[in-house]
N, C-alpha and C positions, 0 to 999 in steps of 0.2 A: 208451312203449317198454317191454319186458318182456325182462328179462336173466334169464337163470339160471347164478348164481354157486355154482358147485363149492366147496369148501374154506374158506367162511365162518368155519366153527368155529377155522380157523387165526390163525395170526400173521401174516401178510398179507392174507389173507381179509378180516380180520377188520377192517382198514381200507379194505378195498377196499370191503369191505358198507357204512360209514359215508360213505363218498366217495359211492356212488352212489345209496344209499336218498335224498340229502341232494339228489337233483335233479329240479326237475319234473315233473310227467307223466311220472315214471319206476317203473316197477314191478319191486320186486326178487326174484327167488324162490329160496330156497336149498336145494342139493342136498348130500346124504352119507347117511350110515349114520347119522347121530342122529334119535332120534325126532324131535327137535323140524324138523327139514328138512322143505321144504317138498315137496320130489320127493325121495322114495327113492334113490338111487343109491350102488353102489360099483362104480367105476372097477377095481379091484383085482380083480374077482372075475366081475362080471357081462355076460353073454352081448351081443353088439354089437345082437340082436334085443331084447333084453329093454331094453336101454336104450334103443331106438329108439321102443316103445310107450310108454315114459316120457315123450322127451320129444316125441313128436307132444302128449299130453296138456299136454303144458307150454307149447309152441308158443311157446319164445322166438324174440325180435327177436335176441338174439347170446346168445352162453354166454362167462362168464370161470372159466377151468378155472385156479383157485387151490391143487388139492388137488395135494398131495407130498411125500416121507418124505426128511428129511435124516439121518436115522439108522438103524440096523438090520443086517441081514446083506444080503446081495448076491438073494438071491432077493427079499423085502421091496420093496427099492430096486426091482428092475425090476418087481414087481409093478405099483407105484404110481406110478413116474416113467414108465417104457417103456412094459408093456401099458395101463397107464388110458388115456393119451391116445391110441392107438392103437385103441380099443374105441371109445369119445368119436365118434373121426374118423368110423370107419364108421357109427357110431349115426346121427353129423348128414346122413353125404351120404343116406341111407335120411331121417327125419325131421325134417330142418330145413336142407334143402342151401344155403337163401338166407342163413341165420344168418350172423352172424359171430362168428368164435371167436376169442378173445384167450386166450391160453396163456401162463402164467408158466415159465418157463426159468430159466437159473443162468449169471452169468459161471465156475462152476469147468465147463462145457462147454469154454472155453478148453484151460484146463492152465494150466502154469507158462506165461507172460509172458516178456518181455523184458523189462529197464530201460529205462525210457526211452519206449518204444514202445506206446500204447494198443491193447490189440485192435479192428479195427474185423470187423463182423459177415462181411465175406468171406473173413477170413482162416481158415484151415484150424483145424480142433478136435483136441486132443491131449489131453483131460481125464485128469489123475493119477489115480483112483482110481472106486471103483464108484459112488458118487454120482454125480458129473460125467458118465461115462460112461451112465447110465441118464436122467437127465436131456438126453443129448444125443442120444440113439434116442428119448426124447417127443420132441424139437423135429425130428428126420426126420420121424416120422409126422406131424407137424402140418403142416410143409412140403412134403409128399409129398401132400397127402391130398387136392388141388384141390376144396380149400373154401376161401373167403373167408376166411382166417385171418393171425394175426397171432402169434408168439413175440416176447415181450420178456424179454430175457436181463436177468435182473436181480443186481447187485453184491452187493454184502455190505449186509443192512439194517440199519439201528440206528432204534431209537424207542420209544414206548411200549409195552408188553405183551411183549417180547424174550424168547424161550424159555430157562431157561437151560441146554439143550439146544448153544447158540450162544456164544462166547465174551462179547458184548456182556450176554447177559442171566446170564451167569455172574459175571460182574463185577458187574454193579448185585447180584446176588444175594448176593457176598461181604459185600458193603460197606454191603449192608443189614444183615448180619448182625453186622459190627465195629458199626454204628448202635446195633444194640441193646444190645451189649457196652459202649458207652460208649469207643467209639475212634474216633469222629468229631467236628471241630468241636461243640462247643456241648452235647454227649452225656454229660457229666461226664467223671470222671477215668481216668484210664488209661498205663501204663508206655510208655515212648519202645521197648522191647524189645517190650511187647502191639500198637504201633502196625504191624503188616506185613502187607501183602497178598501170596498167596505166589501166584504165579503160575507156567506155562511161559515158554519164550522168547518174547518181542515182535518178536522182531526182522523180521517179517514187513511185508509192505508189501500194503495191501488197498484197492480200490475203494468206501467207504463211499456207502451211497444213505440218505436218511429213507426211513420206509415210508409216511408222507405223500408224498412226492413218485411215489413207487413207485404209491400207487394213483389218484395225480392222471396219472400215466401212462396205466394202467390205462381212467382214463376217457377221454382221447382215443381214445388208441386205439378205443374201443368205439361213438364217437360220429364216430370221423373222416367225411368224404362220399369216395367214391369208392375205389380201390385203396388197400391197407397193403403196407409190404416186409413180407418174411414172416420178417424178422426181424429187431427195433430192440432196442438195448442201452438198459437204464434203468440207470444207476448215476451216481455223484458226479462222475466223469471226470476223478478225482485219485488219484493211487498213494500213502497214507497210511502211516505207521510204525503198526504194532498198538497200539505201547507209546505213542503220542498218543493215539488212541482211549481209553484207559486213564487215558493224564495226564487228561483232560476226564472219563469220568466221577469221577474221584476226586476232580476240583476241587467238580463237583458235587454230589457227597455229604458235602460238609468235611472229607474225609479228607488229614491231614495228614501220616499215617504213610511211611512205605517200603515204595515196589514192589519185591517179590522175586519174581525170574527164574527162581529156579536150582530151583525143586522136582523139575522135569523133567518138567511135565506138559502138555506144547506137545502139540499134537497131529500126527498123521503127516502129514497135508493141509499143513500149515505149513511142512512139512520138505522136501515136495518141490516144493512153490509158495511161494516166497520172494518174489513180486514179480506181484503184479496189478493189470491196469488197462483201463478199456474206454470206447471214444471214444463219444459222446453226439451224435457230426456226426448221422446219420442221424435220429436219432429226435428233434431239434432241428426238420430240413429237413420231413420226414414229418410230423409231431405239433404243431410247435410248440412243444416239452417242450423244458424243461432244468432243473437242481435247483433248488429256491431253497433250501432248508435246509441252513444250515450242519453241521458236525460238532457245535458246541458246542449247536445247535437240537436236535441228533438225543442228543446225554446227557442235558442238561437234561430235554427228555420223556423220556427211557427210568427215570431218575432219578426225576422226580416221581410218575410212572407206581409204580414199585418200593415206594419209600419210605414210603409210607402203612401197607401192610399187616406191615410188621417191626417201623417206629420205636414207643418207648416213647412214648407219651400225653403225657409231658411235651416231646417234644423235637419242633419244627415240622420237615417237610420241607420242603426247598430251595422 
């Protein structure tokens, strides 16, 4: 089988490559704008014909279109999230109209949530802001594009290699950095006043997924036999406090100090989405899929992952 995975170079990609390189008779090829990519592509910029001579040459069995900007300004975002897959679409029904294409999406396509209540994939999208939003005009054009394709709306990931771009890898990133200060368990000394991680508000409640499980997702999907919905939620299918997320990595890293809340540096996404969560039935029935990694499996790796490249020589990671 020959896949050609988009956004390799990413922080999902980038498990998804190891997920799938890792299986039989399976042939990986990876596309973007790095030299080292196996098929040239940008999604962002380039002509739906120009990508269509691409990938006749590549002549994948399915495409997993991993590439996408969670940061930036509004043009950026729909550069990469809206027109790429859009571009993609038309390239495969011209060049590879039997492929199948699996597409990574965003549970913030939602919007603010209910308490209580998991989104499930047919309920209506109200995304808060221009991520969400541009991410949920890729997942039209994917669902629009009558190709064999597949959107998996995926949750909030935690795990090793976390951007910290992301609050997850912003955290391991702190608390590497108290590591090296010597404010961690086992890290030598340090004042009960030095021990603080300063943070925004927590008080947010988020669907955590591993990105292990994200691209063991991933790989069903791309191997299922017969029809896919054309759109399964991969996330934890639990509505989490931010500020647990946070308890667990700082258990992890032997941080023993005090979380502080109050710096005011939550972000605006937080403010208007207090409460997310998205139901896992579908992609259970469909796939087979459900998480196996816990929250404390998904610190622990984000954790071990981090820790190596900050901590002092003398001090072991977790």
């Amino acid at each position: 089988m020959r896949i050609l995975l988009l956004g390799a170079g990413g922080y999902l990609g980038g498990h998804v490559a190891e997920r799938l390189r890792a299986r039989p008779g399976t042939t990986v090829l990876t596309g973007g704008r790095s030299p080292a990519a196996d098929v040239p592509v940008d999604l962002a910029a380039d002509r739906p014909g120009a990508l269509a001579r691409v990938l006749t040459a590549a002549a994948p069995d399915a495409v997993v279109n991993c590439a996408g900007a969670t940061g930036g300004d509004a043009v950026h975002l729909a550069e990469v999230n809206a027109r790429g897959p859009a571009a993609l679409c038309a390239a495969l029904r011209e060049a590879a109209p039997g492929a199948r294409l699996v597409h990574l999406g965003s549970a913030a396509e939602y919007g603010p949530g209910a308490p209580g209540r998991p989104a499930a994939e047919s309920d209506p999208c109200a995304p808060a802001g221009p991520y969400g939003a541009t991410k949920l005009a890729g997942t039209v054009a994917v669902t629009a594009s009558g190709l064999d394709a597949v959107v998996l709306r995926v949750g909030n990931p935690v795990g090793a290699g976390a951007p910290v771009t992301g609050l997850p890898g912003r955290v391991a990133d702190l608390l590497a950095g108290l590591a090296g200060a010597g404010h961690v368990r086992g890290a030598g000394p340090g004042t009960e006043a030095e021990r603080v991680l300063r943070l925004g508000d927590l008080s947010a409640y988020r669907d955590f997924v591993d990105v292990r499980d994200v691209a063991r997702a991933v790989e069903l999907a791309v191997t299922a036999h017969g029809p896919v919905p054309p759109v399964l939620n991969v996330s934890g299918g639990e509505a989490v406090p931010v500020r647990e997320l946070v308890r667990k990595l700082a258990d992890a890293a032997g941080f023993t100090g005090r979380i502080d809340e109050g710096d005011g540096g939550g972000s605006d996404r937080s403010a208007r989405v207090s409460w997310q969560c998205s139901s896992v039935t579908a992609a259970r029935e469909a796939l087979g899929w459900r998480p196996v990694h816990s929250l404390d499996d998904s610190a622990a790796a984000l954790w071990a992952a981090r820790a190596p490249a900050c901590l002092p020589e003398e001090v072991a990671a977790p």
